[in-house]
N, C-alpha and C positions, 0 to 999 in steps of 0.2 A: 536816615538810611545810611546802613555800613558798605564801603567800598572799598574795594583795592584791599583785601586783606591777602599778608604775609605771614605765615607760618613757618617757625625754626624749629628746631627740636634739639636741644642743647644736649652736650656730653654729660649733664648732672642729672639728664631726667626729667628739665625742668621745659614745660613746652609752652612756649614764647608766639605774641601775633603783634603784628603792628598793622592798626587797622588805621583810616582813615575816614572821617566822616563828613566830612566834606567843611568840616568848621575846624580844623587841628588835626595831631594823628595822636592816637590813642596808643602805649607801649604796654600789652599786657602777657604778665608771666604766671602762672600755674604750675607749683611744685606737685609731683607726686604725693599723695596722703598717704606716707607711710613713716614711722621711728624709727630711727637709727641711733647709732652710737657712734659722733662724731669721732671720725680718724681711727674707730674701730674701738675708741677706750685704751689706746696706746698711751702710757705716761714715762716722756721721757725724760731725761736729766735738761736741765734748764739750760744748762753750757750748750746743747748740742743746736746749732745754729740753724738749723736747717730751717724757714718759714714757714714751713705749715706747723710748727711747734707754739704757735705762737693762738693757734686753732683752739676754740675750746675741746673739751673730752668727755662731756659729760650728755647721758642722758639727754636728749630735745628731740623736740615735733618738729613739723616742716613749718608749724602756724608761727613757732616761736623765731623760724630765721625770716618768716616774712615781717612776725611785728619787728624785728631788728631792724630789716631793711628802713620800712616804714619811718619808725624811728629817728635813726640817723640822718635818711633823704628829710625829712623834715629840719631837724637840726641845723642840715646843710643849710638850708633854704634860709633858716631864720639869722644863721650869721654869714649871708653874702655869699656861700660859694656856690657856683657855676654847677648846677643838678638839677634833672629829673622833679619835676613836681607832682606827688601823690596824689592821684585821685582819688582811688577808692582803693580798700584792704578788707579781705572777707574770708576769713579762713585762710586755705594754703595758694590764695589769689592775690596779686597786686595790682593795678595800675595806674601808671604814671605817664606825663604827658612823653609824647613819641618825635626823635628828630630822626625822619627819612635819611633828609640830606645828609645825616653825619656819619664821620668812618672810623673805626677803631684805630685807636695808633700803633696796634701790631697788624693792621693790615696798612696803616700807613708808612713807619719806618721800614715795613717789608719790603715796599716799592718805590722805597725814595729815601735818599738824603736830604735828610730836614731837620736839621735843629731849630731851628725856627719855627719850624711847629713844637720840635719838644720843647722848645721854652715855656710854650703858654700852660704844656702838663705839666714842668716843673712849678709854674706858680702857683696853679691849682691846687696840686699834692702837698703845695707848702703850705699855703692856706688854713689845707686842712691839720696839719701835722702841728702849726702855730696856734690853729683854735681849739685843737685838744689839751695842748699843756697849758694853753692860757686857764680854761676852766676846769682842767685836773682832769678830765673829765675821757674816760676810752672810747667814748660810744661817738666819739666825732672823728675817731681814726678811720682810716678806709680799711676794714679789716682784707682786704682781698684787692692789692692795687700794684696787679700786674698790667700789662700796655692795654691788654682786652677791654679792660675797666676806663679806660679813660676813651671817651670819644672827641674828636676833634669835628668841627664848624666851620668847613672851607671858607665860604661866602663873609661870615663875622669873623673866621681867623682869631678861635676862641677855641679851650676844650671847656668838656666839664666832666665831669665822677658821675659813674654809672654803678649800679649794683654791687652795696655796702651788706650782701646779703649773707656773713655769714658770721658765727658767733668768738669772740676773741674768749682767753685763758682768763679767768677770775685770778688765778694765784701768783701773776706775775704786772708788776708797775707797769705804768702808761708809761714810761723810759725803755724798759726793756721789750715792749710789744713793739712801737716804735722803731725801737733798731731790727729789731725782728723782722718786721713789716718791708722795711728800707731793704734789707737783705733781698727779698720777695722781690722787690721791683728792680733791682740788681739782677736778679735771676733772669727775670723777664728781657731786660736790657741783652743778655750775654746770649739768650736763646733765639737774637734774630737772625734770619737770613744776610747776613751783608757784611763787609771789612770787620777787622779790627780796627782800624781810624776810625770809622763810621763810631762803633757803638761808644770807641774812645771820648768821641766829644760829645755823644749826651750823657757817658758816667761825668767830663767834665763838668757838666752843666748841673747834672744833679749835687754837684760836689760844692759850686757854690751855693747851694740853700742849705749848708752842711754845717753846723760848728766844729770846729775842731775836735769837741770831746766827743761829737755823736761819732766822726770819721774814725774817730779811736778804739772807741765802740764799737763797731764794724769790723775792724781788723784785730778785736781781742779776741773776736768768737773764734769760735774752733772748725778750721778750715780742712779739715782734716778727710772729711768723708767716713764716719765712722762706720764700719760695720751693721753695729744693731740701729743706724738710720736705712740702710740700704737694705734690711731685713725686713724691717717696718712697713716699705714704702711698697716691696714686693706682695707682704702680707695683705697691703689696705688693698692694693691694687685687684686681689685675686678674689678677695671677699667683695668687691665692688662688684665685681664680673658679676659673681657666684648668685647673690645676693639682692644687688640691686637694678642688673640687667644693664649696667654699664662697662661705655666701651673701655678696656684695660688704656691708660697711659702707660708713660714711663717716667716717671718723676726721676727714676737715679742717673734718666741719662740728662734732662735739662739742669739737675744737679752738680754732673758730673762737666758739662760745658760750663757749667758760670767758677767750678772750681778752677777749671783751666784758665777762662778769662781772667779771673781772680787772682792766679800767679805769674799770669804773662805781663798781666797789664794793669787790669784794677785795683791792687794792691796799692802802685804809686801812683796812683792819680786822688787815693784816697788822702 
């Protein structure tokens, strides 16, 4: 018998329940059954830094981000890292075992100064970033690993990686998706609510899981804010409305804060 069921309705469409059955909690998501063209079919020049570039573009179903997810949470699982374990996958359905108790870490650094928690997403994140060059392999990167995606485990003072649900670029190396990706969660970093010192010492902290040539990397991309990105972003955004009945963001303006953090501060820390 099903009890205590919660129901979310996520910004992507995507409508989420965390049931509990008196034996575990059960985490289940249901995407919309409908095709799209990821990021609109926009292709743009590889130099332009921005993370969602890093997105595939191509033609896919909703079934094909679920077997992705699927996919990769299995992956996870089989080399050690800290995830979601699959239950069942059926179509544009997932689910995987469910933690109540845990809380995103953009609801956590929201309301607290904690690097000590970000430590345990920086080991996670590294985890996974070390077991995708170890076996060459993209499909163990977290394509989508902003603070949302990582939940943290008060009690065990553990995180682990949530929802690897969406599909990375074919035409660009596990190196450059990578820095890509890092950018993303740079993003995520620069878009909390709190200090500059604050978010200063968890860009430090991510900086030591960092080689020198990736931090180089980071700071080769083009910082610039180009135009036909912030043209792009308004286009996906309006077609998103239009389209698929979602609620507009504003990506040029979380964009437009990690550029500033970026020239006030992140640059030298990198």
């Amino acid at each position: 018998m099903v009890y205590n069921v919660r129901v979310i309705e996520w910004d992507d469409g995507s409508n989420c329940c965390l049931l509990d059955s008196g034996q575990g909690s059960i985490f289940s998501k249901e995407m919309k059954p409908v095709r799209f063209l990821s990021r609109w079919g926009f292709r743009a020049p590889q130099h332009l830094f921005y993370p969602d570039f890093a997105v595939s573009r191509i033609l896919f179903s909703v079934e094909d981000v679920i077997r992705h997810e699927a996919t990769t949470l299995g992956l996870w699982k089989e080399a050690g890292i800290p995830c979601p374990i699959v239950l069942s996958v059926s179509g544009n359905r997932i689910e995987t075992t469910g933690f109540p108790e845990a809380v995103s870490y953009w609801n956590l650094l929201n309301n607290s100064d904690s690097v000590e928690s970000y430590k345990q997403l920086v080991t996670v994140y590294s985890t996974i970033r070390e077991t995708a060059k170890r076996y060459d392999d993209p499909r163990y990167l977290h394509p989508d690993p902003s603070l949302s995606n990582f939940l943290y485990l008060p009690e065990e003072k553990t995180a682990l990686a949530i929802d690897p649900g969406r599909l990375l670029r074919r035409d660009l190396d596990l190196a450059s998706l990578d820095i890509l990706l890092l950018v993303e969660h740079l993003t995520s970093l620069s878009a909390l609510n709190t200090s500059q010192d604050v978010i200063a010492g968890y860009v430090q902290e991510l900086r030591s899981s960092l080689t020198k040539v990736e931090a180089e990397r980071i700071k080769a991309l083009d910082h610039s804010n180009p135009l036909v990105a912030r043209l792009y972003f308004s286009l996906r955004e309006e077609l998103g409305y239009r389209f698929r009945k979602r609620k507009k963001k504003n990506p040029p303006l979380s964009l437009q804060k990690y550029l500033e953090s970026y020239q006030n501060f992140i640059k030298d820390l990198l």
